[in-house]
N, C-alpha and C positions, 0 to 999 in steps of 0.2 A: 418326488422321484425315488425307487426303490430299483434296488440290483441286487437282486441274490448269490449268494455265495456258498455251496455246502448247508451248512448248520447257522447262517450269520446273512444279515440283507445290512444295505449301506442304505440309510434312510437321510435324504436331505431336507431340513429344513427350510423355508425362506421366509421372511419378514418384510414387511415395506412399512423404514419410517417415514414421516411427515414430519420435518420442522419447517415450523413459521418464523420469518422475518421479515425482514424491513428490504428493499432493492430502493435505490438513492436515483429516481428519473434524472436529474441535474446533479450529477454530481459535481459539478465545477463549484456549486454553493458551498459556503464558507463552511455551514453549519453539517455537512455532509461529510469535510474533511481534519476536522478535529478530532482528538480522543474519545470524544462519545460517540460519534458515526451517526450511523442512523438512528440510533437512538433519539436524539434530540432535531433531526431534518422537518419534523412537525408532517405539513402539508408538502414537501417535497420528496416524500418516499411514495412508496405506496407497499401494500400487502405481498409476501409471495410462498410461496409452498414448494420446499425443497422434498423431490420422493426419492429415498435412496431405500435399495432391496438390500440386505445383507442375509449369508444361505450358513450354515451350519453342515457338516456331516458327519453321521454317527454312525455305529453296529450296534444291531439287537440282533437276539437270540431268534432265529427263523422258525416258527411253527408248526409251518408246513402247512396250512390250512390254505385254501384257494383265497380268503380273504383279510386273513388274520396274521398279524407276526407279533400275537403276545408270548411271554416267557415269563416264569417266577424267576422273580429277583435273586442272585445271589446261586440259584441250581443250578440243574443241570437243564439241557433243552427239553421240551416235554417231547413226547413221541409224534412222529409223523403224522400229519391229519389231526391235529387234536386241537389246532387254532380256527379262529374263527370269525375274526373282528374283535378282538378280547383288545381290553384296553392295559395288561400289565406291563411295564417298562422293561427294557431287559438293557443292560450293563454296559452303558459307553466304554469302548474301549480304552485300557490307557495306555499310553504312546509305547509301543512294542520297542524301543529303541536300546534297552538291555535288560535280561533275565534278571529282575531285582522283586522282592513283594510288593511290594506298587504297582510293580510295571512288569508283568510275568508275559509271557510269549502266549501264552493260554489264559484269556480275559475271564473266562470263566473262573478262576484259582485266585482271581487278584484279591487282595486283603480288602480295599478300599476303590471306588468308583474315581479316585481323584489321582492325578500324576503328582507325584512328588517331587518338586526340585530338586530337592535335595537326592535324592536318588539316582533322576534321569533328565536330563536336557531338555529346556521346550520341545515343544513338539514343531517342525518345520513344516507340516504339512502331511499329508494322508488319511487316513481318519482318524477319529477322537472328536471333540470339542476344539474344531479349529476353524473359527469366524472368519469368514472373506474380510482381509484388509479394507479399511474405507480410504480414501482419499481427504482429506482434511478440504474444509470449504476455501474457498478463492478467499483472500485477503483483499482489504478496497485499495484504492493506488495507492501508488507510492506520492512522499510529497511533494517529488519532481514534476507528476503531472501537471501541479496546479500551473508552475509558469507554461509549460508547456501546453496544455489547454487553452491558456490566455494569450500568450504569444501566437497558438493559431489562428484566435480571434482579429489578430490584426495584423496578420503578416504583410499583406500589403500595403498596409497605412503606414507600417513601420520602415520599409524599403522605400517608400515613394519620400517621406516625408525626410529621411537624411540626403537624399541626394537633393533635394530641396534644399534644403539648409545649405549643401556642397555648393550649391549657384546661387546663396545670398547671404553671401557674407559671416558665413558658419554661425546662423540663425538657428536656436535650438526650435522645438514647438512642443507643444503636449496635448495632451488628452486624456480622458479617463475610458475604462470598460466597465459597464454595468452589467445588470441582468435583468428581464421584464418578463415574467411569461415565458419561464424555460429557452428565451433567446440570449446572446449575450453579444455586444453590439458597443464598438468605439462611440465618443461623443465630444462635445465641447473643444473643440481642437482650438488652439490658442496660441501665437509664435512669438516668439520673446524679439530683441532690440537687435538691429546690426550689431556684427562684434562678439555676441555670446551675451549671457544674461542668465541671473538664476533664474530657475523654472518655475516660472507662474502656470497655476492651474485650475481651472473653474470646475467645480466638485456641484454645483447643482444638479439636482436631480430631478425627473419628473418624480409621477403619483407612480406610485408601483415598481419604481425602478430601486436597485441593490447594488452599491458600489463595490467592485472586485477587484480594482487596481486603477493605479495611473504611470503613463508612459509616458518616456518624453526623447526625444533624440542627441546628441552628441555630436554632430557634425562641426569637425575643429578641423586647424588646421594640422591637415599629419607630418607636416615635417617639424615643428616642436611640438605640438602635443599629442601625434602620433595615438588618437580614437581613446581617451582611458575611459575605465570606467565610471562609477559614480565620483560625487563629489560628495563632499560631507553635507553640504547644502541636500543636497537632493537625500539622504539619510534621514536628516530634520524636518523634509518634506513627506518623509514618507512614516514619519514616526507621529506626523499632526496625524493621522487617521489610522494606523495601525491598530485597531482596537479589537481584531476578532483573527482568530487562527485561520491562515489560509490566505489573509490580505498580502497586495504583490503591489511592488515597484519591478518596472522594466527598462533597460535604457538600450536603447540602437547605436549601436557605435561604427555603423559599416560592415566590418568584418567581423564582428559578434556582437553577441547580445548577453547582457548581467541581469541579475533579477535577483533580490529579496523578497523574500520568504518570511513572514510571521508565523513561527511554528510554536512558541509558547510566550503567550498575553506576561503574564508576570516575570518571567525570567527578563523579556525585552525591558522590562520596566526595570528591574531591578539592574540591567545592565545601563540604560541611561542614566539611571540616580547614581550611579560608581562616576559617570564621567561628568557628573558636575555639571551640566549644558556647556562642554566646553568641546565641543564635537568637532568644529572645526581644528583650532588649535592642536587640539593631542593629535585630531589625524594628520595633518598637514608636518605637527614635528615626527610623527613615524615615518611618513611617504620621504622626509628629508635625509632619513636616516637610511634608506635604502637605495637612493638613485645610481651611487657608485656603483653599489650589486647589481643594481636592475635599469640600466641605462634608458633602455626602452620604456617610455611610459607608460603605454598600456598594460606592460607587464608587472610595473611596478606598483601602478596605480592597485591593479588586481590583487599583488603579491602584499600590498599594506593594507586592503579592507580584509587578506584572510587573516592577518595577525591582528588587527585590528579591531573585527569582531569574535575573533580565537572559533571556538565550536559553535555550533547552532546548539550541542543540547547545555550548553553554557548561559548565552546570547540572548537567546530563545529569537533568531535573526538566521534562517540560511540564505547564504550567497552560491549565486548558482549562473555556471555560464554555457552560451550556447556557441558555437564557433560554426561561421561560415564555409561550405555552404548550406548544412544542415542546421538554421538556427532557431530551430524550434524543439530540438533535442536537448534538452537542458541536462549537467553533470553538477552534483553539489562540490565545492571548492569548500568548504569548513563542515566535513560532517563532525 
């Protein structure tokens, strides 16, 4: 596009790049939600082609030719009519923003084709060499989605299955979520002894299936144990298979829901080999050391796994709660 002006036409450029990547079909896969992204998804991305236009606009010297707007470098305009389709350059303007040698009010006079910082201020827009801002690409989720994706997977098994438990004798139960063929789908459900019982959990798999978490329910009795969250047992349950970023533990507790988060393989390691397999122990002496603070147990329970497991990027463990009745929006509690 060109607009003339006097002795001077405003000529815009435009460009359309193409970058290729990667787009993550499943993103709930483990291997889609780590520090390499799609990088490493293999068979679970596929190809795609981002087109972004970016436009330029400049002044050249106007010719005056019906078809032409060349100009000698560095002169004066040639005479009226005397263009023609000519291919010479004439003089991007530099940012008019104070009469300095750089930067003269008369581009023609200017010492140098380039604005000087040191001179005169970016340029904020008008002509010269000033690129249409791009928008930076979208960023892949955050790592809240993951429970949150998994928690939708079974929101109803997880609702059905504590009030269950409410009418037998606060009976935990569990199950796992896989994934087969871009579906992703509860399985193995299994209930533990009248009275409560640690949480047993049948991890078989079919042919093709990808284990992505296990849940299990909480259903106590709330006037002493008032819904908590995990136990340290179910920690130890959930640290037997933690072996890939992205792996979830979920627990229903009624009125919310907790979930761990494996967000770094080695840091998680490195924080069990500190506690010595003594996981119950320390925890149960921190949760003792808070009850007076935190009388409520759910709260305290909550309030000792976030001192407990300190930060996630410590940990390499986040703990993340969802509160009824929205319990599928997860917030991290140890960033």
């Amino acid at each position: 596009m060109e607009v003339s002006s006097q002795n001077f036409t405003d000529v815009e450029i435009c460009s359309t790049i193409i970058t290729s990547g990667w787009q993550c079909t499943t993103p709930n896969y483990h291997g889609c939600n780590d520090e390499d992204g799609c990088d490493h998804c293999g068979t679970y991305c596929t190809p795609i082609d981002v087109m972004t236009e970016v436009c330029w606009t400049f002044t050249v010297g106007d010719g005056g030719g019906e078809t032409g707007t060349g100009t000698s470098p560095g002169g004066n305009a040639p005479p009226p009519g005397s263009g023609g389709g000519g291919s010479g350059s004439g003089i991007p303007p530099a940012d008019p923003c104070n009469n300095t040698p750089d930067n003269p009010t008369d581009p023609y006079t200017a010492q140098s084709n380039v604005v000087d910082p040191g001179n005169c201020p970016p340029p904020t827009g008008g002509p010269g060499w000033v690129p249409i801002p791009i928008e930076p690409p979208p960023v892949g989720p955050p790592t809240d989605s993951i429970p949150t994706n998994i928690s939708r997977a079974c929101d109803k098994e997880m609702d059905s299955l504590y009030q269950w438990g409410m009418n037998n004798q606060f009976r935990e139960q569990s199950f796992i979520i896989v994934k087969k063929n871009g579906s992703i789908y509860p399985k193995n459900f299994m209930h533990g002894f009248p009275g409560g019982d640690k949480t047993r959990v049948n991890y078989t798999l079919e042919a093709g299936e990808e284990l992505l978490a296990y849940v299990h329910i909480h259903a106590e009795d709330t006037v002493n144990f008032y819904r908590s969250s995990f136990s340290p047992d179910d920690l130890i349950e959930f640290n037997s298979h933690a072996n890939f970023v992205g792996y979830t533990a979920i627990v229903e507790v009624g009125n919310a829901r907790y979930a761990f988060v494996l967000e770094d393989v080695q840091k998680k390691s490195n924080f069990n080999i500190s506690k010595m397999g003594q996981h119950k122990k320390l925890f149960n002496a921190k949760f003792n050391t808070l009850t007076s603070q935190y009388p409520n147990g759910q709260t305290c329970s909550e309030q000792t796994w976030i001192q407990y497991l300190g930060s996630a990027s410590v940990s390499g463990i986040g703990f993340y709660k969802a509160t009824s009745p929205h319990k599928n929006n997860y917030i991290k509690l140890n960033p």
